[in-house]
C-alpha positions as CSV (number, residue, x, y, z in Angstrom):
1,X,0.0,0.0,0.0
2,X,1.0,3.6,-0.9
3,X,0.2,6.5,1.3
4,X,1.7,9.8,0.4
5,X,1.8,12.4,3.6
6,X,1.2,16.3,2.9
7,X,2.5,18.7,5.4
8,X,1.1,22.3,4.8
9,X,4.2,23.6,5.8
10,X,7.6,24.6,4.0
11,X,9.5,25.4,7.0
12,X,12.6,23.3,7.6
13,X,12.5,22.7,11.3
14,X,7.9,22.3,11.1
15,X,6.3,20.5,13.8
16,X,3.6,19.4,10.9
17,X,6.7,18.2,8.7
18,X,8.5,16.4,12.2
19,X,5.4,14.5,12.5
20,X,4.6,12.8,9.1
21,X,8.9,11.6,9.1
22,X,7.9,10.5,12.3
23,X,4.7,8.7,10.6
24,X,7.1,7.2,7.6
25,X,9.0,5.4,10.2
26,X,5.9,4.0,12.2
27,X,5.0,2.6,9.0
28,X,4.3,-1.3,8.7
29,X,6.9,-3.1,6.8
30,X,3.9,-3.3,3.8
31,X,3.1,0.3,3.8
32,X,5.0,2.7,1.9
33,X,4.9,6.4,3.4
34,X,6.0,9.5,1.1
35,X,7.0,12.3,2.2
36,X,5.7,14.8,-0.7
37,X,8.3,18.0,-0.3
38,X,7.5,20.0,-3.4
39,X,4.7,21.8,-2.2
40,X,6.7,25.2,-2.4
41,X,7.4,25.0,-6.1
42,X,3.7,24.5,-7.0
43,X,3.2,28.3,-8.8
44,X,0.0,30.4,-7.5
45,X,-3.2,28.9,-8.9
46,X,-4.5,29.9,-12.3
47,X,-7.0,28.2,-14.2
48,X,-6.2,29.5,-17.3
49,X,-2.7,27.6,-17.3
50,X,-4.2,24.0,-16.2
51,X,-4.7,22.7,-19.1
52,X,-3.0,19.4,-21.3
53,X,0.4,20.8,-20.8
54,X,0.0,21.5,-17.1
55,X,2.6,23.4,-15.5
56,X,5.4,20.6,-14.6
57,X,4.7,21.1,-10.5
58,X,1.1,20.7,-10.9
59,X,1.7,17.7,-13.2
60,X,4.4,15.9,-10.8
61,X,1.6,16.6,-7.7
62,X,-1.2,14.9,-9.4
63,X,0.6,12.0,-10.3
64,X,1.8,11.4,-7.2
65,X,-1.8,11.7,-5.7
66,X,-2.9,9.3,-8.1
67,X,-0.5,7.2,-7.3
68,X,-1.1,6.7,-3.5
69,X,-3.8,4.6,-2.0
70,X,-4.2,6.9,0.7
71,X,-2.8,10.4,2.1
72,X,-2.3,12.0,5.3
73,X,-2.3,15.4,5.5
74,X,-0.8,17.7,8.5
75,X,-1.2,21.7,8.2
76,X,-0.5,24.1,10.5
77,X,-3.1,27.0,11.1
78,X,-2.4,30.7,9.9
79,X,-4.8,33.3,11.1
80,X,-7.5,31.0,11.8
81,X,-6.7,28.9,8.1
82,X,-5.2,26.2,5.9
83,X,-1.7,27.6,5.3
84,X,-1.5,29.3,2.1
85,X,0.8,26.7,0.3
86,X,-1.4,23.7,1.1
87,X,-4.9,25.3,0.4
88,X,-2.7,26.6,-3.4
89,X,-1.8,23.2,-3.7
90,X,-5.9,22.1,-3.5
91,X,-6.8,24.3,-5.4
92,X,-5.0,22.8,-8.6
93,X,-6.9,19.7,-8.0
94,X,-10.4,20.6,-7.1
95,X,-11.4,20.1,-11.2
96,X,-9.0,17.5,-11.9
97,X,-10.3,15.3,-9.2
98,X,-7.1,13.3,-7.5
99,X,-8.7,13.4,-4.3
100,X,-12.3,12.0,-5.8
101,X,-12.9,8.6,-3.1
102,X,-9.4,8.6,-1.8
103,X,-9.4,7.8,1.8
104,X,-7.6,10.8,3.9
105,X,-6.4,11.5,7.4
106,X,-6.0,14.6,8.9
107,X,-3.6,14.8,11.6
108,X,-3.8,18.0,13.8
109,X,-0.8,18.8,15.4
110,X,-2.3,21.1,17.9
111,X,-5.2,21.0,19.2
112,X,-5.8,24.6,19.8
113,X,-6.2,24.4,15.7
114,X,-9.6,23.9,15.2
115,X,-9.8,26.5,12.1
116,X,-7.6,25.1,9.8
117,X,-8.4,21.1,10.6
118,X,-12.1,22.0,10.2
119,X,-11.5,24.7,7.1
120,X,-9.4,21.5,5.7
121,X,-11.9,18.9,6.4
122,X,-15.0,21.1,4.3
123,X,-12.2,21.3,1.6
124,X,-11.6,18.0,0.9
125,X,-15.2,16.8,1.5
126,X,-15.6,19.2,-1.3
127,X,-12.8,17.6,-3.2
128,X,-15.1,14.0,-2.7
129,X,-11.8,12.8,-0.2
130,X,-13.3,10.4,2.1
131,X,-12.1,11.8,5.7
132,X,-11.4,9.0,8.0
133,X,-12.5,10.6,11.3
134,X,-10.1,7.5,13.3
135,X,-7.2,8.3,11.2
136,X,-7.5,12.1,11.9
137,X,-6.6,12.9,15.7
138,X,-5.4,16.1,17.2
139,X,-1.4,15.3,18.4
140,X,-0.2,17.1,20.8
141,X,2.8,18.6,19.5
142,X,3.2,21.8,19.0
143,X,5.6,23.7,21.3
144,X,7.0,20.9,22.2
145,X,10.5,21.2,20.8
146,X,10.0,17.8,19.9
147,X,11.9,16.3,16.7
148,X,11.2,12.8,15.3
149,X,12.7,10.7,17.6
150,X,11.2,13.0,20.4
151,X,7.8,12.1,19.0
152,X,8.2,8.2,18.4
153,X,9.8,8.0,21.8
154,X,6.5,9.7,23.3
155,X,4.5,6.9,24.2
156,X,1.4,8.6,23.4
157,X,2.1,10.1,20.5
158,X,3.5,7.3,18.6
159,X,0.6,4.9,19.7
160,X,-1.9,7.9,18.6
161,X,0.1,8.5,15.1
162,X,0.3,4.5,14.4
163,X,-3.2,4.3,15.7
164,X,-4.3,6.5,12.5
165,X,-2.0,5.0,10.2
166,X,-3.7,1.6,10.8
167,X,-7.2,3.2,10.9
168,X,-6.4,4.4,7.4
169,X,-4.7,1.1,6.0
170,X,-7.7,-0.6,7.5
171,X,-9.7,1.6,6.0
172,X,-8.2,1.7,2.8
173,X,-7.5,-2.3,2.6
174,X,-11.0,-3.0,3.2
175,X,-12.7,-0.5,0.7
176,X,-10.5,-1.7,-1.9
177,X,-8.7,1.2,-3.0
């Protein structure tokens, strides 16, 4: 199985991005994690230039969408929103559909962040994403100064962040995606 994880965040040192590497290595031995980092050269939305000979970005984020079974998605929130890259990013797919009955988890690292994980969660129900509510938990994480081994040595937080991984797979596995 194939599961590519989003982080809605193109800082180097991002509590979103520390969680999904911390997500890759949780992975079973059958499940293949991704870890898409292009987000930041995805140019500004403009329907007039999504066309057959879609801008190279756009192109190489579609196919890796179509191409996973599943994604996972972790944003942080700006100003009570899906950060700007992420919600440009969606926006390139809403007509083209990559999202359409693809199982999706949302994982919140903070759960002060009720904006963006909701904001995120109408989005993609727009987009036809199916949002697994098991695979989708608020992690508490954020001003933690926490980096990946921080977060799998947390009890807690690992069991909570492999607990959503396997709700997804399950998910996933048994809907035949």
């Amino acid at each position: 199985m194939k599961i590519l994880a989003i982080s809605g965040s193109l800082r180097l040192n991002s509590t979103n991005t520390k969680l999904l590497r911390a997500i890759v290595q949780l992975a079973p031995t059958d499940v293949e994690i991704n870890l898409y980092d292009k987000l930041g050269a995805i140019p500004p939305f403009n329907l007039d230039l999504d066309n057959e000979n879609a801008l190279a970005a756009v192109a190489d984020f579609r196919s890796e969408l179509q191409a996973a079974d599943a994604i996972v998605v972790c944003s942080p929130e700006y100003a009570h929103g899906v950060s700007g890259v992420l919600k440009n990013a969606l926006d390139w797919i809403v007509s083209s559909g990559e999202f359409m009955n693809k199982p999706v988890g949302i994982i919140n690292a903070s759960p002060r962040s009720l904006y963006a994980h909701n904001a995120l969660i109408e989005t993609l129900t727009v987009m036809m994403a199916i949002i697994i509510p098991e695979a989708s938990p608020a992690v508490p994480v954020a001003g933690r100064s926490l980096d990946e081994a921080g977060i799998l040595a947390d009890q807690e937080l690992a069991t909570s962040l492999l607990n959503a991984i396997d709700a997804l797979v399950n998910f996933t596995e048994k809907s035949d995606h």
